[in-house]
C-alpha positions in Angstrom: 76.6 118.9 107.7 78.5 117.4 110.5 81.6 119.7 111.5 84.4 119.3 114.0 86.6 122.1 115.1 89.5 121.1 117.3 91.2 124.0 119.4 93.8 124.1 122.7 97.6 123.2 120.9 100.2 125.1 120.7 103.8 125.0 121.8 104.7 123.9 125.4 108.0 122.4 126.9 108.7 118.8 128.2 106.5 118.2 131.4 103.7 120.6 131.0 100.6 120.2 130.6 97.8 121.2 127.3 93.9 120.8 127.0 92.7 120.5 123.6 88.8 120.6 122.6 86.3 119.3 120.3 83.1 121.1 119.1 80.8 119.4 117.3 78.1 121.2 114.9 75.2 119.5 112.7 74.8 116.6 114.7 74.1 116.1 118.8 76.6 113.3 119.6 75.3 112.2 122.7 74.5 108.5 121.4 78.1 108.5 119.5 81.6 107.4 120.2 84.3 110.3 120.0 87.8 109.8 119.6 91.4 111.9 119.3 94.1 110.7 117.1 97.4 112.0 116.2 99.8 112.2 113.5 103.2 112.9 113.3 105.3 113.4 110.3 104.3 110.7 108.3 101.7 108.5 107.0 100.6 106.4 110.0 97.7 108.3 112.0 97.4 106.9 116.1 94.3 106.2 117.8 95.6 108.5 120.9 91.9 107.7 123.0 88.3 107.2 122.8 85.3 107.3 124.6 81.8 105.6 124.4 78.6 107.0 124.8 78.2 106.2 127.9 81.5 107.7 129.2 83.9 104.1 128.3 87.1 105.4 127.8 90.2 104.0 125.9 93.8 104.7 125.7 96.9 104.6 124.0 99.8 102.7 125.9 101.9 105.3 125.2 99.7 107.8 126.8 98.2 105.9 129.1 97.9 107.9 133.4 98.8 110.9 131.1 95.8 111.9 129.1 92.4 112.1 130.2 89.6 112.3 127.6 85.9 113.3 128.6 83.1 114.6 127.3 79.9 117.8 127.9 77.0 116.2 125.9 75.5 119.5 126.8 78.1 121.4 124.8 78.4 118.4 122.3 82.2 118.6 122.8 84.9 117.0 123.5 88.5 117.3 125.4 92.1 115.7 125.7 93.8 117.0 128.6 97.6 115.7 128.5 99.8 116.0 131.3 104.0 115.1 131.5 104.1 116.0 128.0 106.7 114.2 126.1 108.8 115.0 122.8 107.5 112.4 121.3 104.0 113.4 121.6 104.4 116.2 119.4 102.2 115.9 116.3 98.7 116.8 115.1 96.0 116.0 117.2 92.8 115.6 115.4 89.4 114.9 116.6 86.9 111.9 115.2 83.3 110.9 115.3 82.3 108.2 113.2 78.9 106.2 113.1 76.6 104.2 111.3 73.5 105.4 110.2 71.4 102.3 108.4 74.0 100.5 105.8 76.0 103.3 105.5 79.1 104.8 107.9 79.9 108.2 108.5 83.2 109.4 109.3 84.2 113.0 110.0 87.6 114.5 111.4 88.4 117.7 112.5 90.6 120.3 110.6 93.3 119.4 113.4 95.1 121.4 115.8 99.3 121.1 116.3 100.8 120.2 119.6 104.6 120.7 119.9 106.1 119.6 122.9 110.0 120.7 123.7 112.7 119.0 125.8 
């Protein structure tokens, strides 16, 4: 059973800086995308970044030369480190791994962990 246990948020003022992690458990996700997304009060959950197997990355515009996901293979986890924190990035962060295994996808999140930023 695949798991993901996001940790690192927390409460932090406008302009400083939080690094959240990623463990992953039941599965080595070496050969798999990750991704963090976020949602804030509300329905709509934001792809916040990504990154391939091969170390790819993707961002947000709204975040973009502010966070920086990578990833330890080794430690089969993964990190968002945010910088110049904003307001408006206040929300829950959660983590993502999804892949296809045959015909069928697998999609897991994390439990999520809450970043509060304030100005």
């Amino acid at each position: 059973q695949v798991q993901l246990v996001e940790s690192g948020g927390g409460l932090v003022q406008a302009g400083g800086s939080l690094r959240l992690s990623c463990a992953a458990s039941g599965r080595r996700f070496s050969s798999n995308a990750m991704a963090w997304y976020r949602q804030a009060p509300g329905p709509q959950r934001e792809l916040v970044a990504s990154i391939t197997s091969g170390g790819s990355t993707n961002y947000a515009d709204s975040v973009k030369d502010r966070f920086t996901i990578s990833r330890d293979n080794a430690k089969n986890t993964v990190y968002l480190q945010m910088n110049s924190l904003k307001p408006e990035d206040t929300a829950v962060y959660y983590c993502n791994l999804n892949y296809w295994l045959g015909p069928r996808k697998y999609n897991y999140w994390g439990q999520g962990t809450q970043v509060t930023v304030s100005s």
